[in-house]
C-alpha positions as CSV (number, residue, x, y, z in Angstrom):
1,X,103.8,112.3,97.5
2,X,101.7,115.3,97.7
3,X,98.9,114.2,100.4
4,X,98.0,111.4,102.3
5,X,94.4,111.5,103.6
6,X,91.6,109.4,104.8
7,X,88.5,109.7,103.3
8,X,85.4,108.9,105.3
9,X,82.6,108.3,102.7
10,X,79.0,107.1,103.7
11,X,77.7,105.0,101.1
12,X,73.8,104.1,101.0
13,X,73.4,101.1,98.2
14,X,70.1,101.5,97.8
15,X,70.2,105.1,96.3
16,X,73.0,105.1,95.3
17,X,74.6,107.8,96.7
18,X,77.6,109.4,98.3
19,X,78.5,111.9,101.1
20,X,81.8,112.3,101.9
21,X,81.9,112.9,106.3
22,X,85.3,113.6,106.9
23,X,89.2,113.9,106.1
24,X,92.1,113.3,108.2
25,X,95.1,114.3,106.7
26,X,98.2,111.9,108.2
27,X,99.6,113.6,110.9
28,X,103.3,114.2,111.1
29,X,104.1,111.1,113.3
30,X,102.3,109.0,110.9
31,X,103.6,109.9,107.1
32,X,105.1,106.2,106.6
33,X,103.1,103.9,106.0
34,X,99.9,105.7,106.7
35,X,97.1,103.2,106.7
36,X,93.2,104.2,107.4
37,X,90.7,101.4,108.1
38,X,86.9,101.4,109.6
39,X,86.7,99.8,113.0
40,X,83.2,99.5,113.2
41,X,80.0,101.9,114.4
42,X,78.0,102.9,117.0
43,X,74.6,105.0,116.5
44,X,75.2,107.6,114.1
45,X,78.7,107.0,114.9
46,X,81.8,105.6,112.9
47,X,85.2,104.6,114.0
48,X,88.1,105.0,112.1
49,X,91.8,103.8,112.9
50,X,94.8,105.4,111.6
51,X,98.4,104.1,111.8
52,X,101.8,104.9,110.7
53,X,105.2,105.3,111.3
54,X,107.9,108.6,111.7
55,X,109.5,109.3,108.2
56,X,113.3,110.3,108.5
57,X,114.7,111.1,104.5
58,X,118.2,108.9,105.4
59,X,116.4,106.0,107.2
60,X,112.8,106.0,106.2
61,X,110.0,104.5,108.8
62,X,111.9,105.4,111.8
63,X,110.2,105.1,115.8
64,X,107.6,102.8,117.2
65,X,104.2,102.5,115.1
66,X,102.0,105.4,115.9
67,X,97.9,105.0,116.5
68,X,94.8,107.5,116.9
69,X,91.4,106.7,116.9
70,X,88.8,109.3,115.5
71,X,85.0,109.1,116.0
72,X,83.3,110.2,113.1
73,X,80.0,111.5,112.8
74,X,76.8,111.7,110.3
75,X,77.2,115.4,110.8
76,X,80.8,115.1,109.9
77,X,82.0,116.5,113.6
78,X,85.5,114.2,114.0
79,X,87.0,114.3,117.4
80,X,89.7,112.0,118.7
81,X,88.9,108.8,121.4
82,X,91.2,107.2,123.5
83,X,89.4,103.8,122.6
84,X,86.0,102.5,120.8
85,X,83.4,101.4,122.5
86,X,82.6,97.6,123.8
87,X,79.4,98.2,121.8
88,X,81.0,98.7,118.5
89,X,78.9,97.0,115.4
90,X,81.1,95.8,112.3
91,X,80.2,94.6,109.1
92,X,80.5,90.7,109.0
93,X,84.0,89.6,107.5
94,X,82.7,86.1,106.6
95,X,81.5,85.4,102.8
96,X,78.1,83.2,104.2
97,X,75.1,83.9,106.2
98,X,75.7,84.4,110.0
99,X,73.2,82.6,111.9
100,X,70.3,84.8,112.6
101,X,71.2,87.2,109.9
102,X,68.4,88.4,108.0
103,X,69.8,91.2,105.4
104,X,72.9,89.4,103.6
105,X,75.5,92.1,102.4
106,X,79.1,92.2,101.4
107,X,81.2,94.3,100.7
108,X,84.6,94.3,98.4
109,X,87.4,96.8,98.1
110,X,89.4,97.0,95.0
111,X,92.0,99.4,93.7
112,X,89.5,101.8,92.2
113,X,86.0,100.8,93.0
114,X,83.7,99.5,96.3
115,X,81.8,96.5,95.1
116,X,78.8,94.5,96.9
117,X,77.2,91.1,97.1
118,X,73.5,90.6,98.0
119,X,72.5,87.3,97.8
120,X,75.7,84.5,99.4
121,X,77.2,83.1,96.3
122,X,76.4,85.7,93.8
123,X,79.0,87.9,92.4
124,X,80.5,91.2,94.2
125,X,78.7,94.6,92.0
126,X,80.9,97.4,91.5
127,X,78.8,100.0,93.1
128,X,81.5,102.7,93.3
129,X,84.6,103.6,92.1
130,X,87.2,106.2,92.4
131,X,86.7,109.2,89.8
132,X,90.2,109.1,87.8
133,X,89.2,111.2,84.9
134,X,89.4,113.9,87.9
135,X,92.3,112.7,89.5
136,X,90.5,112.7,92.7
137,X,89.7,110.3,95.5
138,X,85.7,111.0,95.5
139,X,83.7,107.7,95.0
140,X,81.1,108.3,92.6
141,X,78.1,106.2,92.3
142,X,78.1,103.9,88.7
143,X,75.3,103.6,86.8
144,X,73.3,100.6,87.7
């Protein structure tokens, strides 16, 4: 393994278009089973979660899971936060409508591309995807 990284992209659908915010490289506590994941937004904020264990070469994932929060902005400043805010907004996990919701969007993670679903019941869109030719983990937009 040569790196492991999170990648904090903002994605706008309508353009489409990229910007890559942020990267946290996995700290040393964390090089096991490093997993990034969006906990939600506030303003022109983002929350991101990171998690992993101590890596020992005889026993592997060694110590007590490790967490850090980061907040993440537009601007790409990243500083770390004891704990989100009560406010935080997150994208609806449910494949319907939400009562009252007026924009319907979903969104779908694959291996190698971000995919989204406008309308409930029509099919997921791959939107982006992960530039292999390059080797590389920056999302490009595909052609429409």
């Amino acid at each position: 393994m040569l790196e492991q990284a999170a990648l904090i992209y903002v994605c706008d659908v309508d353009a489409p278009s990229t910007k890559l915010l942020a990267r946290i490289g996995a700290p040393r506590e964390m090089e096991s089973a490093f997993e990034p994941w969006i906990l939600g937004w506030v303003g022109d904020g983002i929350f991101v979660g990171l998690t992993g264990y101590r890596h020992s070469s005889l026993h592997g994932s060694v110590g007590p899971l490790n967490k850090r929060m980061y907040r993440v902005g537009l601007d790409g400043t990243c500083q770390t936060v004891e704990n989100p805010p009560d406010s935080l907004n997150q994208t609806p996990n449910l494949g319907i409508p939400m009562k009252g919701e007026r924009n319907f969007m979903r969104l779908s993670t694959g291996a190698f591309n971000i995919g989204v679903r406008l309308e409930d019941g029509g099919p997921y869109t791959p939107l982006f995807e992960v530039n292999q030719a390059k080797c590389t983990l920056d999302l490009v937009p595909l052609s429409r």
